[in-house]
ZADO-1210 file (C-alpha; in nm, 4 decimals, padded with zeros to 6 digits):
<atoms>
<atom x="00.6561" y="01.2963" z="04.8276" code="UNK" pos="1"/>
<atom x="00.4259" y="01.0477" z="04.7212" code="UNK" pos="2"/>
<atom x="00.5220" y="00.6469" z="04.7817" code="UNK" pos="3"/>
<atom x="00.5134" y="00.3721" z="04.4999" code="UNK" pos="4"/>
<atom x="00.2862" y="00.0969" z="04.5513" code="UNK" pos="5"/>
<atom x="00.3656" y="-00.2002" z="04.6915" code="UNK" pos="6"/>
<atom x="00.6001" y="-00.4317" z="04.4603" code="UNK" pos="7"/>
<atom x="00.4193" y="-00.7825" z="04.2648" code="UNK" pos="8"/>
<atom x="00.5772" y="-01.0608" z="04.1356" code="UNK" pos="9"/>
<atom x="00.5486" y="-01.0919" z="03.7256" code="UNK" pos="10"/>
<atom x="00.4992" y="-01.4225" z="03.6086" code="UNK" pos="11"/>
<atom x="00.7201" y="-01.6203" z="03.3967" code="UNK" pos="12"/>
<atom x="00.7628" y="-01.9198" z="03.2754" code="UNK" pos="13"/>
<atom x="01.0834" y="-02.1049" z="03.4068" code="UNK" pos="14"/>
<atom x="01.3297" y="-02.4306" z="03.3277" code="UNK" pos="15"/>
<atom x="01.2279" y="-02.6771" z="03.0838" code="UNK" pos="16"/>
<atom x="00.8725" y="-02.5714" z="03.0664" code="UNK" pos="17"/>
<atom x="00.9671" y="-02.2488" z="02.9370" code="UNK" pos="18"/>
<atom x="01.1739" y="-02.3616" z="02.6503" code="UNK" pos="19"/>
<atom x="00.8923" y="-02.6205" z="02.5349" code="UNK" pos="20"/>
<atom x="00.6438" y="-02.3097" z="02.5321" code="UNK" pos="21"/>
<atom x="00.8987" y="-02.1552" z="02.3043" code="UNK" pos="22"/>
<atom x="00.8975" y="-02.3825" z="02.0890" code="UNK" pos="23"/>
<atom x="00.5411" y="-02.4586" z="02.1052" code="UNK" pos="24"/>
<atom x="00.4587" y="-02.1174" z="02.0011" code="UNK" pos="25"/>
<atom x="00.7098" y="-02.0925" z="01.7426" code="UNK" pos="26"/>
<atom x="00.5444" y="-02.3944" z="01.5525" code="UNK" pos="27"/>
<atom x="00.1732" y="-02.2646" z="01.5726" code="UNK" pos="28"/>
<atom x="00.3253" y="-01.9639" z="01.4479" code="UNK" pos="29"/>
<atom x="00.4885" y="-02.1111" z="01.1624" code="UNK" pos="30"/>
<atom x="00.1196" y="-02.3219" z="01.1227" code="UNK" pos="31"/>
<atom x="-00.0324" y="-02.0091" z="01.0595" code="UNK" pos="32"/>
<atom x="-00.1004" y="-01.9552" z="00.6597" code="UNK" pos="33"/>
<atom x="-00.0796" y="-01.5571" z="00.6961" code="UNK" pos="34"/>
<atom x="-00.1754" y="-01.4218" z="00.3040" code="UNK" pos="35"/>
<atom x="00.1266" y="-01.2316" z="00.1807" code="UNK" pos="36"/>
<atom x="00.0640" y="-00.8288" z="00.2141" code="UNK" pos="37"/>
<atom x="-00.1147" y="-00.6579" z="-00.0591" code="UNK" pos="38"/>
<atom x="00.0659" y="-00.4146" z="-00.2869" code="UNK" pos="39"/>
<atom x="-00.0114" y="-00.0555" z="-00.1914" code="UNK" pos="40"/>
<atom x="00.1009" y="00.2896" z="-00.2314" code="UNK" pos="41"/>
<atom x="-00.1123" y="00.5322" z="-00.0727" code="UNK" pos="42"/>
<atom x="00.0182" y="00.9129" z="-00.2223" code="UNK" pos="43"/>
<atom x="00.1123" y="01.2389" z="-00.0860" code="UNK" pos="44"/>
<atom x="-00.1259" y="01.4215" z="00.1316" code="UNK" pos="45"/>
<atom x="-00.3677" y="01.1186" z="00.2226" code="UNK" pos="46"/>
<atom x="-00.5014" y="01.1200" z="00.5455" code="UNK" pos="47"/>
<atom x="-00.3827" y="00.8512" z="00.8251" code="UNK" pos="48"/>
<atom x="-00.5734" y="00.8206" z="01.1808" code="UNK" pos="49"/>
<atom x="-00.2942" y="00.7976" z="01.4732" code="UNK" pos="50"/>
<atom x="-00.4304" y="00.6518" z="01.7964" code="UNK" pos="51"/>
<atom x="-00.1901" y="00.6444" z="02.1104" code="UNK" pos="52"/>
<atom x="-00.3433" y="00.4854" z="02.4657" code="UNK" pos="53"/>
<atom x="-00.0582" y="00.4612" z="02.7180" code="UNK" pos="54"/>
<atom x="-00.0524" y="00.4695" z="03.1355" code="UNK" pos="55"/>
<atom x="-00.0050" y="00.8063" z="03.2741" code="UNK" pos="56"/>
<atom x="00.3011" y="00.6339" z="03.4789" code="UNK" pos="57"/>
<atom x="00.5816" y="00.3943" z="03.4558" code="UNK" pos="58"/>
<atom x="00.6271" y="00.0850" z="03.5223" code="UNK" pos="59"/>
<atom x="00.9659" y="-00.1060" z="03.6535" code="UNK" pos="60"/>
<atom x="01.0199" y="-00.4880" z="03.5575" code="UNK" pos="61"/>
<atom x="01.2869" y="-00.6760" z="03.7294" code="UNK" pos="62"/>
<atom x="01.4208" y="-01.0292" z="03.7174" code="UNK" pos="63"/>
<atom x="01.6132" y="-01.1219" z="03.9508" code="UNK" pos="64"/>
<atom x="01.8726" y="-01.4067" z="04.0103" code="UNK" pos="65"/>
<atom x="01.6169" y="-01.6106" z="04.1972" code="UNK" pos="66"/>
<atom x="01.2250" y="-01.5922" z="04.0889" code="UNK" pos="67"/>
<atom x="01.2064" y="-01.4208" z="04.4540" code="UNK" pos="68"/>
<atom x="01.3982" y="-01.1633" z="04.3623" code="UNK" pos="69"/>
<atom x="01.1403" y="-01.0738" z="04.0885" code="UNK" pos="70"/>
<atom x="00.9307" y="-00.7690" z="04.1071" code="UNK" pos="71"/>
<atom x="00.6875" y="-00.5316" z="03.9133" code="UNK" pos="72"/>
<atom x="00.6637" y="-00.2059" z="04.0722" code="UNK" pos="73"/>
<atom x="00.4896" y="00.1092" z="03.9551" code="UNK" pos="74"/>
<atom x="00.6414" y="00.4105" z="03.9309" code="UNK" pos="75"/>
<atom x="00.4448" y="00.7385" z="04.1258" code="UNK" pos="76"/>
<atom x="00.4684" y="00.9940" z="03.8524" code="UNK" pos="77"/>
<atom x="00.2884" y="01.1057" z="03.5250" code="UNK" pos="78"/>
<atom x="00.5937" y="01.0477" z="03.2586" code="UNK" pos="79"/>
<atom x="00.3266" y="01.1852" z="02.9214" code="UNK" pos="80"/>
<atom x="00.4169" y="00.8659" z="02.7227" code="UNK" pos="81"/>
<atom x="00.0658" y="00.8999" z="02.5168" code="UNK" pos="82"/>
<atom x="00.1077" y="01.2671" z="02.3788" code="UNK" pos="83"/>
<atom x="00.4733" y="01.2074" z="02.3292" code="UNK" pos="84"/>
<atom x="00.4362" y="00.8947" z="02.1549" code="UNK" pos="85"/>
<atom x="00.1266" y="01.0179" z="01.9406" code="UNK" pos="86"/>
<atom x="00.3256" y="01.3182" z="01.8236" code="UNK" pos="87"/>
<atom x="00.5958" y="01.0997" z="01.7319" code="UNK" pos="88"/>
<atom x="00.4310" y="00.8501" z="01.5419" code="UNK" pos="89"/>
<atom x="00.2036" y="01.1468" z="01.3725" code="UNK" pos="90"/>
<atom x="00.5811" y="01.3177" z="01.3003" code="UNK" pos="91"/>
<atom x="00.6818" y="01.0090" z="01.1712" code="UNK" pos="92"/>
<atom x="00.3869" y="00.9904" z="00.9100" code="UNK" pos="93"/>
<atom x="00.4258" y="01.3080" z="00.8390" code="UNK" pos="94"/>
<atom x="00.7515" y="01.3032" z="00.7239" code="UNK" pos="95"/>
<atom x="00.6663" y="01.0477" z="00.4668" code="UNK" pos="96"/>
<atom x="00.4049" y="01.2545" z="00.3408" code="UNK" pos="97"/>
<atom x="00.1003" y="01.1993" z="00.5013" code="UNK" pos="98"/>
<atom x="-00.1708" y="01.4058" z="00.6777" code="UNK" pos="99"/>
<atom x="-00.2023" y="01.2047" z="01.0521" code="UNK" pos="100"/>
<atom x="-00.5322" y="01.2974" z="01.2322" code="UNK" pos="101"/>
<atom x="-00.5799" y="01.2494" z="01.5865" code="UNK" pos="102"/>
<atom x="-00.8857" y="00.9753" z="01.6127" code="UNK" pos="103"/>
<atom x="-00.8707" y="01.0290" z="02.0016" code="UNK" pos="104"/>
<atom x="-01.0361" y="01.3545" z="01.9407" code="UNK" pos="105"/>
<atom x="-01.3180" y="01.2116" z="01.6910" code="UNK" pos="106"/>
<atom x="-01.4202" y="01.0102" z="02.0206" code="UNK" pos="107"/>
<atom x="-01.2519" y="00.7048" z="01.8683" code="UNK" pos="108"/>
<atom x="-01.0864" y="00.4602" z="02.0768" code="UNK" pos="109"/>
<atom x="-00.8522" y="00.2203" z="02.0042" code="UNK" pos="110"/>
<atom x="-01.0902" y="-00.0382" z="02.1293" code="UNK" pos="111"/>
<atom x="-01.3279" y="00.0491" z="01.8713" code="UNK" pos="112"/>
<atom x="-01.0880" y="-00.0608" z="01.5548" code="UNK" pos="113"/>
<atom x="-00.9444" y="-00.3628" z="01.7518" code="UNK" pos="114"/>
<atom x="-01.0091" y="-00.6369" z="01.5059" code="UNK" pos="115"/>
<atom x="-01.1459" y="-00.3991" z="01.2249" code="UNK" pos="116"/>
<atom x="-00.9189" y="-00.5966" z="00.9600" code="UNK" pos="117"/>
<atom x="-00.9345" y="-00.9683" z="01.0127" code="UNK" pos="118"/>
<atom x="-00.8208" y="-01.3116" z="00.8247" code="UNK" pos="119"/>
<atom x="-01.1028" y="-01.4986" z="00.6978" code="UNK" pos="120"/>
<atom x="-01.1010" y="-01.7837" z="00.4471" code="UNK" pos="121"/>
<atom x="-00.6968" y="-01.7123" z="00.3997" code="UNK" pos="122"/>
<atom x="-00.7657" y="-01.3261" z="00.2884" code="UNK" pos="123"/>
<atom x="-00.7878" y="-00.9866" z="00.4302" code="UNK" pos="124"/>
<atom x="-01.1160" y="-00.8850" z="00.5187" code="UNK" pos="125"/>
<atom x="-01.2748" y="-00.6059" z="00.6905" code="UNK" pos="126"/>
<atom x="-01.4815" y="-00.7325" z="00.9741" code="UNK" pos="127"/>
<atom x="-01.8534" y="-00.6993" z="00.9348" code="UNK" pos="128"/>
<atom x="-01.9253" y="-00.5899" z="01.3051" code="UNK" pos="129"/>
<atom x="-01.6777" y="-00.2868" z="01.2021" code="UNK" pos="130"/>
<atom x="-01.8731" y="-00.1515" z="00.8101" code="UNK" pos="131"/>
<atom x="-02.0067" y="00.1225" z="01.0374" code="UNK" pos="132"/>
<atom x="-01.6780" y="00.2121" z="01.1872" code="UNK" pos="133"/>
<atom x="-01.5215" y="00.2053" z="00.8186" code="UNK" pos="134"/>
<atom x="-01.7737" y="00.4196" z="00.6687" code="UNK" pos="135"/>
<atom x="-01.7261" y="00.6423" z="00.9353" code="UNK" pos="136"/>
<atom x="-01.3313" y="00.6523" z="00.8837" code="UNK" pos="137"/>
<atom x="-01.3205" y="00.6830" z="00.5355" code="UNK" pos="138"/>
<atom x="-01.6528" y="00.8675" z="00.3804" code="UNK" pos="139"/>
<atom x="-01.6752" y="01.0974" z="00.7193" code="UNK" pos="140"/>
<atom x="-01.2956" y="01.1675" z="00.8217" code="UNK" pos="141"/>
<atom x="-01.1588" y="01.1098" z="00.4731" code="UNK" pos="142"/>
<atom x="-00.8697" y="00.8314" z="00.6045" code="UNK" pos="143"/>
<atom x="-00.7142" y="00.5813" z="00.3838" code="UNK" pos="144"/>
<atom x="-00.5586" y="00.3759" z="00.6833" code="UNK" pos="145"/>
<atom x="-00.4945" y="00.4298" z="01.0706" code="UNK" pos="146"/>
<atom x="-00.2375" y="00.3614" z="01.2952" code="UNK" pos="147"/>
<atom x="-00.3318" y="00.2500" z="01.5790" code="UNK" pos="148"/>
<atom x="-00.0875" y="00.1500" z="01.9530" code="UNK" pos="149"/>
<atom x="-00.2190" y="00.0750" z="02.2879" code="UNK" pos="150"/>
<atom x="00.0106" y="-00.0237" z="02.5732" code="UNK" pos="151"/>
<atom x="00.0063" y="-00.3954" z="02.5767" code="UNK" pos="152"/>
<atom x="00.0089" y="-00.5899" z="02.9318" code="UNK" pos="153"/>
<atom x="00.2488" y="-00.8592" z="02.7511" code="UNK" pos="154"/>
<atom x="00.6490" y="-00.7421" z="02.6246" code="UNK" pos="155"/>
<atom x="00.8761" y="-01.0139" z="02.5717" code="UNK" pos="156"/>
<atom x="01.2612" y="-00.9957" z="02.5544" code="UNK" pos="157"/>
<atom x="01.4545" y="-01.2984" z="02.4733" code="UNK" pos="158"/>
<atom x="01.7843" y="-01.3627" z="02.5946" code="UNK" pos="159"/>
<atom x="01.9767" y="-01.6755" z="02.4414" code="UNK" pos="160"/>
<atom x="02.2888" y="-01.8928" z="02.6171" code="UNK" pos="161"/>
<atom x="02.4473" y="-02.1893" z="02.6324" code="UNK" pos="162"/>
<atom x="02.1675" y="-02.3305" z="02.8411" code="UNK" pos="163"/>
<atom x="01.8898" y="-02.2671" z="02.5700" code="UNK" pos="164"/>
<atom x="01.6504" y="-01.9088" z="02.5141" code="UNK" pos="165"/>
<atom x="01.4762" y="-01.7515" z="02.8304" code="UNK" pos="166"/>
<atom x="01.1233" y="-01.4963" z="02.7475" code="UNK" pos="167"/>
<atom x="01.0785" y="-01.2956" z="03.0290" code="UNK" pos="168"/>
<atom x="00.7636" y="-01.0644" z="03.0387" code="UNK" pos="169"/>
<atom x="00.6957" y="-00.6621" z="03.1195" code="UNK" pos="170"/>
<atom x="00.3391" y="-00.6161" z="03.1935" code="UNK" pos="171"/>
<atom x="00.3801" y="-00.2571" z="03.0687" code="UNK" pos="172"/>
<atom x="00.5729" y="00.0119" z="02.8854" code="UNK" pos="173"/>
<atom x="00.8751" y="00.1656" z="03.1001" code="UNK" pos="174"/>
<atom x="01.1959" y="-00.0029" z="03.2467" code="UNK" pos="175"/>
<atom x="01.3113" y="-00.3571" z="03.2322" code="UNK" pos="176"/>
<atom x="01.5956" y="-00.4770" z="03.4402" code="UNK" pos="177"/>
<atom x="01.7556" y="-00.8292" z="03.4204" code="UNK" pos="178"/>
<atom x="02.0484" y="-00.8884" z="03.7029" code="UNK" pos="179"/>
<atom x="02.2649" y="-01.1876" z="03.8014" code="UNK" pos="180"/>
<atom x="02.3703" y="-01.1572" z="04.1506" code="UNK" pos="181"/>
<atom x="02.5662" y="-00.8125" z="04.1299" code="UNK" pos="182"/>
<atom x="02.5674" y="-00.7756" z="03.7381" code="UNK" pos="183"/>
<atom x="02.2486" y="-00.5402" z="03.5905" code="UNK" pos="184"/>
<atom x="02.1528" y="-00.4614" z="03.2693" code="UNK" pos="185"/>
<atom x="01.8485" y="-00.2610" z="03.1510" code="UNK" pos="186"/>
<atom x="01.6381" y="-00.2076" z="02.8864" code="UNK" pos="187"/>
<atom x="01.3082" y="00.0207" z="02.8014" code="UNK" pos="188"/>
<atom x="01.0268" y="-00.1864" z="02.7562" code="UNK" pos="189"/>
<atom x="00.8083" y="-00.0225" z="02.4155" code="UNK" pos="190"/>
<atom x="00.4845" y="-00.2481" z="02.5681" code="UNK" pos="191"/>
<atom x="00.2225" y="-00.1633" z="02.2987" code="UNK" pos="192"/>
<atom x="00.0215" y="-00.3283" z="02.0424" code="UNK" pos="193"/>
<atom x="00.0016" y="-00.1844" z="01.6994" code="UNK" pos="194"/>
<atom x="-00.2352" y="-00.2392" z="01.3935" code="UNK" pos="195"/>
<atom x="-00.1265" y="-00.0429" z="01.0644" code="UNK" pos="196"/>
<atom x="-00.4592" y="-00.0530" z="00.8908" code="UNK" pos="197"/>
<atom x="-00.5304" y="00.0087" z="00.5094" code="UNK" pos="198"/>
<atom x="-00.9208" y="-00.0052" z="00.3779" code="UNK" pos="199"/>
<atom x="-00.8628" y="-00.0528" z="00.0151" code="UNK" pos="200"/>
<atom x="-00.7005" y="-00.2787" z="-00.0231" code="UNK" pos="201"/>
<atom x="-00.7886" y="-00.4372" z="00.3267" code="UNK" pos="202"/>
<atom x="-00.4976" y="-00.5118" z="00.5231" code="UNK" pos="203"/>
<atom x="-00.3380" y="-00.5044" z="00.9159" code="UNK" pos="204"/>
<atom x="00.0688" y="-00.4278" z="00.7809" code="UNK" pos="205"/>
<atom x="00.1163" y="-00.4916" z="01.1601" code="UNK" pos="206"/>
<atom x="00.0318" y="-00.8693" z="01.1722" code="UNK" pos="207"/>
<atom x="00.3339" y="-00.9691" z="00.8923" code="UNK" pos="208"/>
<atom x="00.6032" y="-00.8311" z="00.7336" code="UNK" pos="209"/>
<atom x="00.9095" y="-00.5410" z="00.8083" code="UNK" pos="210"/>
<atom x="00.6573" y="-00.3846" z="01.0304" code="UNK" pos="211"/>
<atom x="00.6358" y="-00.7118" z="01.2373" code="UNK" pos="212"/>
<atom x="00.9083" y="-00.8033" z="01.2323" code="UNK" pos="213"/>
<atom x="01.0203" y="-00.5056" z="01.3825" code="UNK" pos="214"/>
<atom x="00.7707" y="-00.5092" z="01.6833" code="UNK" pos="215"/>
<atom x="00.8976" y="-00.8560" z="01.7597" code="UNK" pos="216"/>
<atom x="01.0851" y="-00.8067" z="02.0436" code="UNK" pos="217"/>
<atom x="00.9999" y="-00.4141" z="02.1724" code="UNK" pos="218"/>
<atom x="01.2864" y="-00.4290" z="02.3796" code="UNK" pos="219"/>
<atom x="01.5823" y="-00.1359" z="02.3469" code="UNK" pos="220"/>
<atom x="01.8969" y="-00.1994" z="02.5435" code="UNK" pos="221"/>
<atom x="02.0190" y="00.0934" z="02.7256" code="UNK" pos="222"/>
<atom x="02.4082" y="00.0718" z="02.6585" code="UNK" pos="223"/>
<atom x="02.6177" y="00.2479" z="02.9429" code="UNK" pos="224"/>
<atom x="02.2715" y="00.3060" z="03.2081" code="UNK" pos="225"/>
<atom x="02.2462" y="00.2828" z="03.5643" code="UNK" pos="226"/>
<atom x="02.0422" y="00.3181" z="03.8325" code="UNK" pos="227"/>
<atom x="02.1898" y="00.5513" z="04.1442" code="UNK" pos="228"/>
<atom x="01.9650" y="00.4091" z="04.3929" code="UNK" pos="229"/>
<atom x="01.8124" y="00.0612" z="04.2223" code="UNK" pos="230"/>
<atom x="01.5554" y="00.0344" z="04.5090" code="UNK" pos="231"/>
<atom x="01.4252" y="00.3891" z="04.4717" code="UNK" pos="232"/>
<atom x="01.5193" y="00.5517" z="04.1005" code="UNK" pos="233"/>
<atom x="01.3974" y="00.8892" z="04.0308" code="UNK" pos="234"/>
<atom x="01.1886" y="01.0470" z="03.7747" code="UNK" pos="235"/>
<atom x="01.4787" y="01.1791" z="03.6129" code="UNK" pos="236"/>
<atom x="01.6278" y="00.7878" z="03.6002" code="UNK" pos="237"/>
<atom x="01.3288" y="00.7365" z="03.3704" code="UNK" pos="238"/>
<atom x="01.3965" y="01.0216" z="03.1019" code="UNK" pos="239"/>
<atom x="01.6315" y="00.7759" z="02.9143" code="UNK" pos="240"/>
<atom x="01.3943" y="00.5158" z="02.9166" code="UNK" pos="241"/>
<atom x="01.0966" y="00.7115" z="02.8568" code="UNK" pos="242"/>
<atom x="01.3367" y="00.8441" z="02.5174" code="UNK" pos="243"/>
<atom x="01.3787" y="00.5145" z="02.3854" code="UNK" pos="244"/>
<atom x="01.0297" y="00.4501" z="02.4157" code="UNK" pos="245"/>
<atom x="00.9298" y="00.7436" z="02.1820" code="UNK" pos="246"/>
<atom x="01.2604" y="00.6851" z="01.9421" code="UNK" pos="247"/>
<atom x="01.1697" y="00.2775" z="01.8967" code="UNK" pos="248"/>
<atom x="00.7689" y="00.4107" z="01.7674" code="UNK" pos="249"/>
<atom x="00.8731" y="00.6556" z="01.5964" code="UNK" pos="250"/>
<atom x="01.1198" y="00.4146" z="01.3858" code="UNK" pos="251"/>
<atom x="00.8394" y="00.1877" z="01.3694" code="UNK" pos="252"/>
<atom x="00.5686" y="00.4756" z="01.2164" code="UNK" pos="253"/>
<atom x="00.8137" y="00.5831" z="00.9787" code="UNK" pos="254"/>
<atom x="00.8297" y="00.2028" z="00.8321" code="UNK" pos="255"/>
<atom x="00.4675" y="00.1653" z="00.8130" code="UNK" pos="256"/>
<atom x="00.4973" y="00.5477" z="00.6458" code="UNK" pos="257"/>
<atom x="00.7019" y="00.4012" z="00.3305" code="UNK" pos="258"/>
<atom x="00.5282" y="00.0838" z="00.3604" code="UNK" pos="259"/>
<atom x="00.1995" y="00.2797" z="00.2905" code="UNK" pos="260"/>
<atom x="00.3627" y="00.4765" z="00.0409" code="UNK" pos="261"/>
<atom x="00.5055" y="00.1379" z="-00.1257" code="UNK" pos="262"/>
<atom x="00.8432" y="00.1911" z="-00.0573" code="UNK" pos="263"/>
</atoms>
């Protein structure tokens, strides 16, 4: 049977310094002069790009009761996250009426749209170093918007108390554990990033709004889940997570699908 790799330490901030970063990034946020959302309503039977990039495996996140008790530690086996994930979010769109096409097999990465639709002079703009890429998408595949996830490197779930709010960080999509000495509770960690792209008008329904908002904290509690052996859990131990996963972006592709149909 093949072994794990060896275990690192994920980094986090801790004590007072933590909490000011909180805050500190709450304020730039609420600095930020993000133009409301453009009306749209995209109709029945337009054509949406899905792109899905994921690991092949797992990854378990722990926090311990002591920052040496903290650990990142990769699972060994393939769990198909992408195709699962790209057939829910292409379900998803589907269901609210759209035609999804698969951009992976156009050669189209999600690298390549990164960016496409950017603030500039407090608007929505399509990027200049991406016209190509938007002629491409539109005149040559016939899409009115994409949506596009990549696993992020960067999932934050906040946990609040009577000694302020703690962010603790999952450097990937899979399992997140939290324990104080022998109490454990888990979560499935939906790591990606996600642009919801529309051409005309030009917007990223990612960056603000319900669809935001929703992606805030990617972070689904497991209610009632355990791990037999914590030190050593089993592919099957990751089935629950790796169904939460799919559920959470498939709830999230069917907002952007009534978003996009102006619902």
């Amino acid at each position: 049977m093949p072994q794990n790799p060896p275990r690192t330490t994920p980094g986090l901030l801790r004590g007072p310094a933590r909490l000011l970063a909180l805050v500190l990034a709450l304020a730039l946020a609420a600095c930020q002069n993000v133009p409301r959302l453009p009306p749209v309503a995209l109709g029945q039977g337009d054509r949406i790009g899905v792109i899905v990039e994921a690991p092949p495996t797992p990854l378990h996140t722990h926090i311990g009761t002591t920052v040496f008790n903290n650990f990142e530690h990769p699972m060994a086996w393939e769990w198909k996250l992408e195709t699962d994930v790209r057939t829910e979010v292409s379900a998803a769109l589907e269901h609210a009426g759209f035609v999804p096409v698969d951009l992976s097999a156009a050669g189209i990465r999600y690298d390549d749209l990164n960016g496409l639709v950017q603030l500039k002079d407090g608007a929505w703009r399509i990027s200049e170093d991406h016209q190509a890429m938007v002629t491409r998408l539109t005149a040559q595949l016939g899409l009115r918007g994409v949506v596009a996830l990549k696993a992020d490197t960067r999932v934050m779930l906040m946990q609040c108390g009577a000694y302020g709010c703690s962010n603790f960080v999952a450097s990937g999509p899979g399992l997140f554990s939290r324990s104080l000495l022998t109490f454990s509770r888990y979560w499935a960690a939906a790591a990606f990033s996600w642009h919801v792209y529309t051409f005309d008008p030009a917007a990223d329904f990612a960056r603000t709004g319900p669809i935001a908002e929703r992606l805030n904290i990617p972070a689904i509690p497991l209610t009632g889940y355990e791990l037999a052996d914590f030190d050593h859990p089993t592919e099957a131990d990751f089935v629950p997570v790796h169904d939460a996963i799919v559920r959470f972006a498939g709830e999230v592709a069917g907002s952007a699908g009534k978003t996009l149909r102006g619902q």
